[in-house]
N, C-alpha and C positions, 0 to 999 in steps of 0.2 A: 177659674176653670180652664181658661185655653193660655193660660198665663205661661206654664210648662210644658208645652205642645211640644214646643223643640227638643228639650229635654229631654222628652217621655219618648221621642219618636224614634230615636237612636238606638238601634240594635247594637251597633259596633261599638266599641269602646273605640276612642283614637289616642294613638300614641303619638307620644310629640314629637315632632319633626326635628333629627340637626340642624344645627346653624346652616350647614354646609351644604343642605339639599333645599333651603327654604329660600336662598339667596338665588335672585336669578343672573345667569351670566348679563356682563356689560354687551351690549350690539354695540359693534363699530360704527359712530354714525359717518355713513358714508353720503352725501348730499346725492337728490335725485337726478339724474343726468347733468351731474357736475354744476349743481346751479346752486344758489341759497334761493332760502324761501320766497325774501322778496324779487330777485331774478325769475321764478317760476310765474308770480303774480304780475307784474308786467307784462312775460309775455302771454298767460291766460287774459289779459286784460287790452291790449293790442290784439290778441285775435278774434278778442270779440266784438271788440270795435271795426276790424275790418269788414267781419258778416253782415254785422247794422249795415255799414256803406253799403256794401255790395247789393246786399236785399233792397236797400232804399233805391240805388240805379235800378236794378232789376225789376218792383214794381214801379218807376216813372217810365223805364222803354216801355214796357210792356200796354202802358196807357189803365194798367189799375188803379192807379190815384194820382192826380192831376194835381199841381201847387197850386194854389191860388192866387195868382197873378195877374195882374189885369192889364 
């Protein structure tokens, strides 16, 4: 019964595409602010490690958590 849904559903008939409209142009791959991929992840990964730092000093000035030190 819903075997030809698709089929059945189609008002338009489609005509088939040239070669030459169905091919998509080449993008120039241009690298993102002149970096390769693993360049970008380094520094996404250095900056997330300096936040961790930072937040760690931030809450030990602050006196929100205390090391356990004896």
């Amino acid at each position: 019964m819903l075997d030809n849904l698709r089929d059945e559903a189609s008002f338009v008939e489609e005509e088939p595409v040239p070669e030459e409209l169905s091919k998509k142009p080449a993008k120039p791959s241009r690298p993102f602010l002149g970096m390769t991929p693993a360049q970008r992840f380094v520094i996404a990964l250095l900056l997330f490690l300096m936040i961790c730092l930072l937040g760690t000093f931030c809450l030990l000035v602050t006196e929100r958590v205390v090391l356990p030190i004896m």
